[in-house]
ZAFI-786403 format. One record per residue: x, y, z of N, C-alpha, C, O in turn; residue number from 1. Coordinates in pm, 1 decimal, always signed. Each point is the difference from the previous one (the first is absolute). Layout:
<pts>
n_u | n_v | n_w | ca_u | ca_v | ca_w | c_u | c_v | c_w | o_u | o_v | o_w | pos
X | Y | Z | X | Y | Z | X | Y | Z | X | Y | Z | NUM
...
</pts>
This chain:
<pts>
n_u | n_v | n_w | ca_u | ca_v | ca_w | c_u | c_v | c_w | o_u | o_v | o_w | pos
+1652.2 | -2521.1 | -1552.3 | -118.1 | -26.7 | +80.3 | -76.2 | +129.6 | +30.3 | -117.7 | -9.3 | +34.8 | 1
+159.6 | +95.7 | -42.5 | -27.7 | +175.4 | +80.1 | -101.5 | +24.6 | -141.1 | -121.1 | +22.0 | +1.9 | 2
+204.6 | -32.3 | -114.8 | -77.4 | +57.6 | -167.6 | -102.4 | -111.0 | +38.3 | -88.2 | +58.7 | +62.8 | 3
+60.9 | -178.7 | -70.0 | -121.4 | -59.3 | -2.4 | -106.5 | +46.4 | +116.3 | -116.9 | -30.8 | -22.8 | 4
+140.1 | +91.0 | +127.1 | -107.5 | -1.8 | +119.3 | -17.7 | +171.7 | -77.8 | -106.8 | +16.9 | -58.8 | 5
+191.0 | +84.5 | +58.9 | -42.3 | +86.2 | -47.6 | -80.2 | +14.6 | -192.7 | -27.9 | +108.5 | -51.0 | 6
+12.0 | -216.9 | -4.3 | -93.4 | +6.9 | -92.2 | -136.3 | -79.8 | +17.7 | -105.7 | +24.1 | -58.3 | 7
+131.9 | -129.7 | +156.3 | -144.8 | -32.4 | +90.7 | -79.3 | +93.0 | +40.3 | -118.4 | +5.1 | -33.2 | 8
+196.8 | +108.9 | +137.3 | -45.0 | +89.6 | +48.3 | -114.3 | +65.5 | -78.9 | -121.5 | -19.9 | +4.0 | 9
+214.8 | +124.1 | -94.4 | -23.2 | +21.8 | -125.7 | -123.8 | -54.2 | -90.6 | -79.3 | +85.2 | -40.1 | 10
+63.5 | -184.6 | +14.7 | -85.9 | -104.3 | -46.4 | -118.9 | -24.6 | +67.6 | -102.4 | -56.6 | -38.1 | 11
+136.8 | +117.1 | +163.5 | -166.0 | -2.0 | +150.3 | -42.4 | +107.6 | -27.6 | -118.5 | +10.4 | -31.8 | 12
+217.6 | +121.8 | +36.6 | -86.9 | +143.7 | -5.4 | -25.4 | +10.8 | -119.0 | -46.7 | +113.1 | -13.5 | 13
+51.0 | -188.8 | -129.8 | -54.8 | +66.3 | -87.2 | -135.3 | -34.2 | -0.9 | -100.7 | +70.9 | +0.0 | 14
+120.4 | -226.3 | -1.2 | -184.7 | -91.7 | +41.5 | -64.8 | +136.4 | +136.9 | -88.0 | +81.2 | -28.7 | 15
+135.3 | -85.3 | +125.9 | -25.7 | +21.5 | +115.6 | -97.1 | +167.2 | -80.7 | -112.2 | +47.0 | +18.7 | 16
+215.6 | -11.4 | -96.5 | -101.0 | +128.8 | -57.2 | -29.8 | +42.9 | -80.7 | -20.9 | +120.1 | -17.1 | 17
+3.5 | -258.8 | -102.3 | -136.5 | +24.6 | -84.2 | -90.8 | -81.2 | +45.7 | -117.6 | +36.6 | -0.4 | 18
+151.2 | -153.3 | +45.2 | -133.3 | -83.1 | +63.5 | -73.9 | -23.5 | +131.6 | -114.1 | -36.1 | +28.7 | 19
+203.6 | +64.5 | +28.1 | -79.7 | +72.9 | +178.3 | -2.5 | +76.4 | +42.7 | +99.6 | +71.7 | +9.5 | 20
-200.9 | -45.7 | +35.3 | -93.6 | +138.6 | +16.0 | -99.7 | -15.2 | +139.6 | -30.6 | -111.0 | +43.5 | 21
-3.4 | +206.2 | +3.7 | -87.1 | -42.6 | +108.2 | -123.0 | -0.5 | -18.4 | -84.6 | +38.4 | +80.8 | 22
+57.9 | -101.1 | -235.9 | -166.8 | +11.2 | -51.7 | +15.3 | -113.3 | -54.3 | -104.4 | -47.3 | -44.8 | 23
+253.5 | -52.4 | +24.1 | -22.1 | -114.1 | -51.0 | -88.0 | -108.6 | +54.7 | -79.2 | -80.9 | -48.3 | 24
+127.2 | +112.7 | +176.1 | -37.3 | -167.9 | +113.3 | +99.3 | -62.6 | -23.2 | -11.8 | -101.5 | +68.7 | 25
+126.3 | +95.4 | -135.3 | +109.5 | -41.8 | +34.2 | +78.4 | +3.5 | +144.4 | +48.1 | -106.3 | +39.2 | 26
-29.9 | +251.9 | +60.6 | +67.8 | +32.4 | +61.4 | -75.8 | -78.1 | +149.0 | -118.2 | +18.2 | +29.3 | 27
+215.7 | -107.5 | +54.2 | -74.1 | -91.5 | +109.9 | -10.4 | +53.0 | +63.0 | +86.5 | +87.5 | +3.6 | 28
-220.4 | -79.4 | +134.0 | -63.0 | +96.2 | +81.9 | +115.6 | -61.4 | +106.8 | +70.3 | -98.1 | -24.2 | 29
-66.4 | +187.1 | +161.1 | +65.1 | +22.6 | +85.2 | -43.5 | -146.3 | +107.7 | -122.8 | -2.1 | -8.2 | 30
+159.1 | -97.9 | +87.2 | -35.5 | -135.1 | +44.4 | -51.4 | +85.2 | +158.0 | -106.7 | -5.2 | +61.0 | 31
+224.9 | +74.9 | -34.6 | +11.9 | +59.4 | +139.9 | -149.2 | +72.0 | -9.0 | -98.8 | -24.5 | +69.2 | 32
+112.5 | +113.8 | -168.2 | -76.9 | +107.7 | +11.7 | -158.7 | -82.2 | -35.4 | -94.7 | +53.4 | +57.7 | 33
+72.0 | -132.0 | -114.2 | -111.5 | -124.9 | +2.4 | -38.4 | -33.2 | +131.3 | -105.8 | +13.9 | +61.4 | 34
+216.2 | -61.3 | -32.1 | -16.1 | -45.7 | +181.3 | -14.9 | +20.7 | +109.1 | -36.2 | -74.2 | +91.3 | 35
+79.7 | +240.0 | -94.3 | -25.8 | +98.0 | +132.1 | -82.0 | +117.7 | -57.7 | -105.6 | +25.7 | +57.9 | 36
+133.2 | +32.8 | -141.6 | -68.0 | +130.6 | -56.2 | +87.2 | +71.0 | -17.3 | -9.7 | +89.3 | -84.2 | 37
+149.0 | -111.0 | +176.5 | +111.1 | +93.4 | +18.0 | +109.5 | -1.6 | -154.1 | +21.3 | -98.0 | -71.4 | 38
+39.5 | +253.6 | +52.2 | +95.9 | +0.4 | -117.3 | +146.3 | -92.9 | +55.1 | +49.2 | -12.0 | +112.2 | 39
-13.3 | -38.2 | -232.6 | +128.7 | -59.3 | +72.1 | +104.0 | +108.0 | -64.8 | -42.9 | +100.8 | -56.1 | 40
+146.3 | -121.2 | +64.5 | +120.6 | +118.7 | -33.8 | +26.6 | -1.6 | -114.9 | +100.2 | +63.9 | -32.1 | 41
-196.1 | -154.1 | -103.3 | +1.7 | -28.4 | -112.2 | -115.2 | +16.1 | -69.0 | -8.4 | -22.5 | -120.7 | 42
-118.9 | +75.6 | +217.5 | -83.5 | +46.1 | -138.6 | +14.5 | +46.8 | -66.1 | +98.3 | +73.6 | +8.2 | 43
-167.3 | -70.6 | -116.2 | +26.5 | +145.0 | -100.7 | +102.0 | -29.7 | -72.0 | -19.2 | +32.8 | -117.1 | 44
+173.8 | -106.5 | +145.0 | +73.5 | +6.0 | -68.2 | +6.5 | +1.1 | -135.1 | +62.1 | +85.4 | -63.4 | 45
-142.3 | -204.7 | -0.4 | -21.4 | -44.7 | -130.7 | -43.6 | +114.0 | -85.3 | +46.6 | +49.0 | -102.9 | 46
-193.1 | -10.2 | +207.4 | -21.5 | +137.7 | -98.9 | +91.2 | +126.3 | -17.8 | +4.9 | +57.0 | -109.0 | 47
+51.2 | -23.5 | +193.2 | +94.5 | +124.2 | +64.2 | +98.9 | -10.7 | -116.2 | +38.7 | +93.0 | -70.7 | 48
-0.2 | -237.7 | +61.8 | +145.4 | -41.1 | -90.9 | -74.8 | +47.0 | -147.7 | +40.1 | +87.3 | -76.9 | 49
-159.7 | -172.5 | +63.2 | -36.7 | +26.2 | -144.7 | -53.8 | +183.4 | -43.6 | -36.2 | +43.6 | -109.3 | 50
+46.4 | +8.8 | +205.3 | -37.8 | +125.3 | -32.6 | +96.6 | +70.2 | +1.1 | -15.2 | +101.8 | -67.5 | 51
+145.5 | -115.3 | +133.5 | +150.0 | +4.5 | -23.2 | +6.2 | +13.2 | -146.3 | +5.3 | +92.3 | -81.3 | 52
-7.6 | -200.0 | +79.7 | +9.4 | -56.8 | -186.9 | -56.7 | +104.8 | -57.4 | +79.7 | +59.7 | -72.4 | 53
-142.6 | -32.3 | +74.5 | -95.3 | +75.1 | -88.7 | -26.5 | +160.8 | +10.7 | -76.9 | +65.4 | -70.5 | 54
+186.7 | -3.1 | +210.7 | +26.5 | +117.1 | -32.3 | -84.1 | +104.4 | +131.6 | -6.7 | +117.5 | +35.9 | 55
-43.0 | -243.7 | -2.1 | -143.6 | +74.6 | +107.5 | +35.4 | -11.4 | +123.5 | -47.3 | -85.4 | +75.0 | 56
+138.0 | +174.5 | -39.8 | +57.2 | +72.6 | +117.2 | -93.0 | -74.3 | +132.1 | +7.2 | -108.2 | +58.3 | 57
-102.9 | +238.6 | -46.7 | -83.3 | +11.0 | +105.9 | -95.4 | -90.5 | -22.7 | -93.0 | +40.6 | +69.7 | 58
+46.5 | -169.2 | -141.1 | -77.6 | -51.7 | +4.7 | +98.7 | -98.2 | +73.2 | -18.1 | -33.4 | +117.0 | 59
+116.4 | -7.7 | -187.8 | +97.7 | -55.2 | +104.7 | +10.8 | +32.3 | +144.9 | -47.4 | -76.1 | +84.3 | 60
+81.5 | +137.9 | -66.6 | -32.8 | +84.0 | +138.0 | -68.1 | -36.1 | +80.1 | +43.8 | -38.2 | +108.5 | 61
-191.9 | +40.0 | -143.3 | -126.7 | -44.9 | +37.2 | -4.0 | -116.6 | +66.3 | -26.5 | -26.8 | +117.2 | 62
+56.8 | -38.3 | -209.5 | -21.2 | -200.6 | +6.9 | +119.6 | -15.5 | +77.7 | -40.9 | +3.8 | +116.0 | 63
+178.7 | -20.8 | -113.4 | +68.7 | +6.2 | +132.3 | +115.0 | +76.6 | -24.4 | +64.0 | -2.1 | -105.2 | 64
-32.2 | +87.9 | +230.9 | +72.9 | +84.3 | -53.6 | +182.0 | -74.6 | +18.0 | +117.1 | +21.6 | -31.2 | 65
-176.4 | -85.9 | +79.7 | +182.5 | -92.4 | +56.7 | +42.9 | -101.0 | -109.8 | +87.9 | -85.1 | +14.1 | 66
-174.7 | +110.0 | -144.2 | +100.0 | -75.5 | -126.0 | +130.6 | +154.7 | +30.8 | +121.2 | -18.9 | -10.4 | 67
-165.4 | +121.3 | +37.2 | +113.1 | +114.2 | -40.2 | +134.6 | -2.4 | +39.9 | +90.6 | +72.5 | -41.3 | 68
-83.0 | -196.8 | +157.5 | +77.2 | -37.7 | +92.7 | +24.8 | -113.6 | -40.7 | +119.5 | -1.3 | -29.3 | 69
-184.6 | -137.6 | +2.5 | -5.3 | -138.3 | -49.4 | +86.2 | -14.3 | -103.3 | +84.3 | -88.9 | -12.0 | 70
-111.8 | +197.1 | -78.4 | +66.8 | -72.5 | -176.0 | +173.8 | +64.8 | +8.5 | +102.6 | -58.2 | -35.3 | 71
-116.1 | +184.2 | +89.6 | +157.2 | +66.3 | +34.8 | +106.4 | -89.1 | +41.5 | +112.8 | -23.6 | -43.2 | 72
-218.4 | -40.4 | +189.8 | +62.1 | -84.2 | +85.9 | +79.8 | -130.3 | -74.2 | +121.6 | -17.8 | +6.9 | 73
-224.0 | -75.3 | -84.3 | -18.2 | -118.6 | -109.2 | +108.2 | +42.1 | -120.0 | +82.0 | -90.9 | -12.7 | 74
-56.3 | +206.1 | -82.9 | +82.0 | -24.1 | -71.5 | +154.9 | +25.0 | +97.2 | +107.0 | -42.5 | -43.8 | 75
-114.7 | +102.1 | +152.3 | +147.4 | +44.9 | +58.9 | +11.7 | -146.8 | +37.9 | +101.7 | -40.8 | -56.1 | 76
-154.3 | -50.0 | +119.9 | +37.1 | -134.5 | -0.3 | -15.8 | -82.6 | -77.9 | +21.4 | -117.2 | +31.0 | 77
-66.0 | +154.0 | -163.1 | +48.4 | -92.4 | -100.0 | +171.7 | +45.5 | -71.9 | +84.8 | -71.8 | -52.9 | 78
-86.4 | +198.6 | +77.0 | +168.3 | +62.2 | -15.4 | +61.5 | -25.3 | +45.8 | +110.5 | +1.9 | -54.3 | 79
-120.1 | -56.3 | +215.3 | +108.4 | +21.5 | +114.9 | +26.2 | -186.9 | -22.0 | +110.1 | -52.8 | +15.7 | 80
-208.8 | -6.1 | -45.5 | +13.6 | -191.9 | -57.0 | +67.4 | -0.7 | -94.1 | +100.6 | -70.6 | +6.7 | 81
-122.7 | +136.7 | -115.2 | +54.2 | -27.9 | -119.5 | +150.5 | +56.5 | +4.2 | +71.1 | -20.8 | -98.3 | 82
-26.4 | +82.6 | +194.5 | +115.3 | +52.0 | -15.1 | +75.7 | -20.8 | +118.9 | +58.7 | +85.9 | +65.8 | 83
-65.2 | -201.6 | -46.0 | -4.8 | -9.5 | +203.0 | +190.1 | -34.2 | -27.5 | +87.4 | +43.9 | +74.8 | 84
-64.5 | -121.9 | -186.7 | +193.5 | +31.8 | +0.7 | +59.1 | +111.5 | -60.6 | +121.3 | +15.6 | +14.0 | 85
-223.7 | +109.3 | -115.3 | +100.9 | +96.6 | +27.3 | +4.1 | +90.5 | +119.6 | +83.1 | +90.7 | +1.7 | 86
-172.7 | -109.3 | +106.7 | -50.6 | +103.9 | +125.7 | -19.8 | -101.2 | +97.8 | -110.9 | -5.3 | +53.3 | 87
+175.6 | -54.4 | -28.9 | -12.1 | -99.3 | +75.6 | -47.4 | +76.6 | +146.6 | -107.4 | -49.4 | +34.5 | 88
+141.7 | +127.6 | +37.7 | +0.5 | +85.6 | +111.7 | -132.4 | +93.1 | +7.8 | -39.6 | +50.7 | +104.9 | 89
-37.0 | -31.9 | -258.9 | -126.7 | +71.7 | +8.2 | -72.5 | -126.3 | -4.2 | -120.6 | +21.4 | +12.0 | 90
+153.1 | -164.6 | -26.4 | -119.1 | -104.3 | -18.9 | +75.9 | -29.8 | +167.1 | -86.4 | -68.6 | +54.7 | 91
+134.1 | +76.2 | -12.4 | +3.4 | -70.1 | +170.9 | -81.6 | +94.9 | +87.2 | -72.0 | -29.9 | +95.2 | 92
+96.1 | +143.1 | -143.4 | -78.0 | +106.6 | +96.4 | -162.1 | -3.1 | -0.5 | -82.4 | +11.2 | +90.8 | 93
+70.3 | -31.6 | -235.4 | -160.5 | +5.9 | -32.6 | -69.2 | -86.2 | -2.3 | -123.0 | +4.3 | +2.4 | 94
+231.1 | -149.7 | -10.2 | -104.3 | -167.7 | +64.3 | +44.4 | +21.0 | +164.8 | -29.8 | -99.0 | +66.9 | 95
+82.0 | +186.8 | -4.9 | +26.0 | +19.0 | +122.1 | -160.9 | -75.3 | +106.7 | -115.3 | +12.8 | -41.2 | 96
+146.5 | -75.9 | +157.4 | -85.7 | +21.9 | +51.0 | -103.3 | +116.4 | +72.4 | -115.5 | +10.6 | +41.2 | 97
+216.4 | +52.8 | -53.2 | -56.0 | +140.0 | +55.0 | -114.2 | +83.0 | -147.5 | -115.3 | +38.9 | +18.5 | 98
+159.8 | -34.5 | -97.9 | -76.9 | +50.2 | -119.1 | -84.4 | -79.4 | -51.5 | -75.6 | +49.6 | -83.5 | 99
+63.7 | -169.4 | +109.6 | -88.1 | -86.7 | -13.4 | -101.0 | +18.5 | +81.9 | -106.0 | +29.0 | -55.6 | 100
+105.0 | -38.2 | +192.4 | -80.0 | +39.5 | +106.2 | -48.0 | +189.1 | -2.6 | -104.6 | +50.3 | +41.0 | 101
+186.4 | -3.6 | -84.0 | -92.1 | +109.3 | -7.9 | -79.2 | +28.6 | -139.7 | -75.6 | +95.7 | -16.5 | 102
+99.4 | -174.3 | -61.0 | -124.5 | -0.8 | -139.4 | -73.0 | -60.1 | +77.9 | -82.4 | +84.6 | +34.7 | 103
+41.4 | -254.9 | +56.6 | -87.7 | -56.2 | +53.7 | -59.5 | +150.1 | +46.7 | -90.4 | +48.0 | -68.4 | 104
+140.2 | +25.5 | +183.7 | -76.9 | +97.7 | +66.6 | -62.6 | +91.8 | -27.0 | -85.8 | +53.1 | +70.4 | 105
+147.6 | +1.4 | -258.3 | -90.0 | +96.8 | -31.4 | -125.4 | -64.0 | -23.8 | -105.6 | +48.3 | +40.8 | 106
+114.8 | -186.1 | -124.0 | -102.8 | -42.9 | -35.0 | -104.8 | -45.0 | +82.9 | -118.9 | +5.9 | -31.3 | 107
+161.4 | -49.0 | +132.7 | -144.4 | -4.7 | +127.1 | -6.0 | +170.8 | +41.1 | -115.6 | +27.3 | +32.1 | 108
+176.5 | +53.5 | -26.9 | -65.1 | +101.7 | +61.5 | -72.6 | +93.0 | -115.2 | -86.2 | +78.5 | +39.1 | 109
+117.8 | -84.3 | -180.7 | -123.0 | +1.4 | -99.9 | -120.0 | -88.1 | -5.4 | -107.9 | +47.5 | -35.5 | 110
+120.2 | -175.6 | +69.1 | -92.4 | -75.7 | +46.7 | -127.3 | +47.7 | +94.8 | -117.0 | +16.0 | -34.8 | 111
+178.3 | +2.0 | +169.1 | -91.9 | +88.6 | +92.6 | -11.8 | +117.1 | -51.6 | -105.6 | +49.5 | +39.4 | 112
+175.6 | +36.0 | -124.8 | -52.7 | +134.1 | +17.3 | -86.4 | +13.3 | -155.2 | -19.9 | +118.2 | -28.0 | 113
-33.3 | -215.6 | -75.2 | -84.7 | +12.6 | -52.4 | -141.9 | -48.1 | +76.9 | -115.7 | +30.6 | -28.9 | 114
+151.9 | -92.8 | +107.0 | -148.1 | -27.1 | +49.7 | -27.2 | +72.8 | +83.4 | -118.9 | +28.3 | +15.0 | 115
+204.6 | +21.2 | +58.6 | -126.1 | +113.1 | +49.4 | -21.0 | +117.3 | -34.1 | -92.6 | +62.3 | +52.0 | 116
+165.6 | -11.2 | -137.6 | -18.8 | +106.8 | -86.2 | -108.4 | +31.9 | -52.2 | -6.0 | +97.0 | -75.4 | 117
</pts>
């Protein structure tokens, strides 16, 4: 099951970067950010990720800088799932409620602190 989600994966970022781009009109505008004016803790991502892809550091950067934090975060918990019976004790700690709640907290306090930045 692990080999099939990791060649899905796989199978997203290759589409993901020859065919979307932030000049396609493919990539969906922000609902929040439609609705208030305000960034949510996910703009930019799409582009940030696709410029990832593609080698472009600081353009990444630019567009949001908390993929730098997001994708680190995202494959260590796709490691710590996929391996949750040989480490059983690093997957209790890290679905912990406590580490759960403090990813919630970074992510609202990147939240507020792009907007008023």
């Amino acid at each position: 099951m692990t080999a099939i989600a990791v060649v899905a994966a796989l199978f997203i970022v290759v589409i993901f970067y020859y065919n979307v781009s932030p000049e396609s009109g493919l990539m969906p505008q922000c609902s929040f950010r439609l609705l208030t004016g305000y960034d949510c803790p996910g703009c930019g991502f799409q582009r940030a990720l696709h410029a990832l892809l593609h080698g472009r550091v600081a353009e990444a950067w630019g567009y949001n800088p908390f993929v730098f934090f997001a994708v680190p975060a995202a494959l260590f918990y796709i490691v710590v799932e996929s391996g949750c019976r040989h480490w059983p004790e690093l997957h209790r700690r890290a679905t912990s409620p406590w580490a759960l709640w403090g990813i919630l907290l970074i992510v609202v306090c990147w939240w507020i602190v792009r907007n008023v930045i």
